[in-house]
N, C-alpha and C positions, 0 to 999 in steps of 0.2 A: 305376073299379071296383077294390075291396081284393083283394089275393090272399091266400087264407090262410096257413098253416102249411103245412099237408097240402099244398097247392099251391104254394108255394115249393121244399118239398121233393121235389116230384115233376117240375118243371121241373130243378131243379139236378141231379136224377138223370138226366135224361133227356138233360139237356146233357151230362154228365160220357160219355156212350154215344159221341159225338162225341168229345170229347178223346181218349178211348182208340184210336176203330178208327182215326182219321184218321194215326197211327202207320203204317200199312198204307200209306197212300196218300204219305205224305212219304219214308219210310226204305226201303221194298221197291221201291213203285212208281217214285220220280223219282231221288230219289239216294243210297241207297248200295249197295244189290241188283241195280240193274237194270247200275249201272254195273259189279259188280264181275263181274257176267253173261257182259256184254259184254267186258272188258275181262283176267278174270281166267281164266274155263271158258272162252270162244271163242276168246280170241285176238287178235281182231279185232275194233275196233270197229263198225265198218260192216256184217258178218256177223251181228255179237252185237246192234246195235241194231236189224237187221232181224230177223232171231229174235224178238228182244222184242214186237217192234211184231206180229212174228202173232199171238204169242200174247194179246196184249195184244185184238185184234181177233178174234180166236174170241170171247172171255168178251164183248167186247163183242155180238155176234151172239146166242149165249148171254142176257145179260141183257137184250138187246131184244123175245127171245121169250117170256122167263119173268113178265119182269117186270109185264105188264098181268093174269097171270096171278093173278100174287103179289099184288097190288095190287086185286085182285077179293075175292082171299079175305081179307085184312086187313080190307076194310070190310064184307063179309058175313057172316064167323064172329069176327069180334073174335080174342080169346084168343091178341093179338099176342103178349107176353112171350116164350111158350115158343117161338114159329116165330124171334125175335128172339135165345132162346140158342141155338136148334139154329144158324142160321145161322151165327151167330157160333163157336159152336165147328166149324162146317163150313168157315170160311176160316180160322181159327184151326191147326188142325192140317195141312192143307198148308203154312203158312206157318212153322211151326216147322220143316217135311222140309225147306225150303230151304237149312237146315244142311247137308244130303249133297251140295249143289253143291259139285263138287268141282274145283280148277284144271285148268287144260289137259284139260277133260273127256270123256271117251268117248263116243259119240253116242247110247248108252243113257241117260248118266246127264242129256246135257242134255233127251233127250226126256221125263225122270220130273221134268225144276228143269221145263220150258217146260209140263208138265203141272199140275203144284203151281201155278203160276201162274195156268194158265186157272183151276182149283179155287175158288182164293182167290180172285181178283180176281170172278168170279163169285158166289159165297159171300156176298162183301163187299156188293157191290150190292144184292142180294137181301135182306139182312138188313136193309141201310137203308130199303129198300119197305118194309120193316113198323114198322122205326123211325119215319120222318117219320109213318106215319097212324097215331101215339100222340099228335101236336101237338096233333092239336084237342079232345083229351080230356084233356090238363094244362094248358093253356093257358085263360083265357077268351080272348072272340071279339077284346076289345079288346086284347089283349097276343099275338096269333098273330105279328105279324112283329116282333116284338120279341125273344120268346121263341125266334125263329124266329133271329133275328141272333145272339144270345147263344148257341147253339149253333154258329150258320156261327163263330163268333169263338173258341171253347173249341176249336172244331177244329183250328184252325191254330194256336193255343196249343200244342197236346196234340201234334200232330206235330209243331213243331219243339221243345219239351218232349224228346221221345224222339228226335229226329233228335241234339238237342245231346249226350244222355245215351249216345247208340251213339257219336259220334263220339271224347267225351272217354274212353268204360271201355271203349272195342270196339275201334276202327277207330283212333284219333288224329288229331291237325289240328295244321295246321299245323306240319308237321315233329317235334311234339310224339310220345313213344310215347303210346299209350292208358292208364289206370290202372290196370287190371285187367293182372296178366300170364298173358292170354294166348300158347299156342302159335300162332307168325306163318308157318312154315313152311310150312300145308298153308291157311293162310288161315283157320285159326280162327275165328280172330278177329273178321276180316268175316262168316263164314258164322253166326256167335252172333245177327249181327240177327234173324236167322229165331223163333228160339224168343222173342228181347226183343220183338219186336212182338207175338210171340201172348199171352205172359203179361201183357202191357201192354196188350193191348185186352179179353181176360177179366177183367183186375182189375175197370179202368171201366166195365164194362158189368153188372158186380155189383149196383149202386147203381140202374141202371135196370131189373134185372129180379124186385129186390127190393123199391124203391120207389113207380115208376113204376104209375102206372094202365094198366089194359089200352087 
């Protein structure tokens, strides 16, 4: 079965939704936020990776109860789009406050990083509920796990995409400084991924809220 135009380009959008949030889940979530959490505001790593992992387990809790929820109302009221940018701009904006993690942190400011987290990471989920049940309406039946892999594949693109881009203008590697001169003193530098991830997952998710089929 041909795919059209129209439907080319509403898959490619829909994938592109992928490449951008999955930023989220490679650079905040595994390595270079949660490390700089643990390692840079706590202190300690064993303290700061238990920290994480609550909070990390609330949203999970969180998205276990919302989400059959969310997932009701995607296939009953359609008119995914708009619930797909509110979302998105609902993990988006804690995720840019991650900026005010601040080093050796006060137990205020890590209870407002450990909150932006639950937000986001919850936010994130959620908005994917409404993501995937756009599949089977840019998709025909005979390209669902195609179209379905070309998406899982853009994702991991797109997060290490932005993981490469924080580490070479933000953060540095390998003994290298960053590009960008940023100020290193207060952790700048590292604390910039907050906002790169959120203007990096609303860029790509542009394309799906503009092109994509409900």
């Amino acid at each position: 079965m041909a795919i059209s135009r129209q439907d080319r380009r509403s898959i490619l959008s829909w994938c592109f939704y992928d490449w951008g949030n999955s930023a989220f889940a490679t650079v905040i979530i595994t390595f270079v936020f949660s490390v700089y959490f643990a390692r840079g505001m706590v202190g300690d790593e064993t303290a700061g990776a238990a920290l994480w992992s609550t909070a990390i387990a609330v949203s999970g809790g969180l998205i276990a109860v919302l989400s059959p929820f969310m997932g009701a109302i995607a296939d009953y009221y359609g008119a995914r789009k708009p619930r797909i940018l509110l979302f998105t701009i609902m993990f988006a904006i804690p995720t840019a406050l991650l900026y005010f993690g601040e080093p050796a942190a006060s137990s205020g400011n890590l209870l407002f990083i450990l909150a932006m987290v639950v937000l986001a990471n919850t936010a994130f989920e959620i908005a994917l509920v409404f993501n995937n049940a756009m599949l089977t309406n840019i998709a025909p039946p005979d390209y669902l796990g195609r179209v379905s892999g070309w998406s899982w594949g853009m994702g991991y693109a797109g997060g290490l995409a932005c993981l490469v881009l924080s580490l070479l203008f933000l953060v540095g590697i390998g003994g290298h400084p960053p590009i960008l001169d940023l100020p290193t003193g207060n952790s700048e530098n590292i604390r910039a991924v907050g906002p790169l991830v959120a203007v990096w997952a609303l860029v790509f998710a542009v394309p799906n809220i503009r092109h994509g089929i409900r």
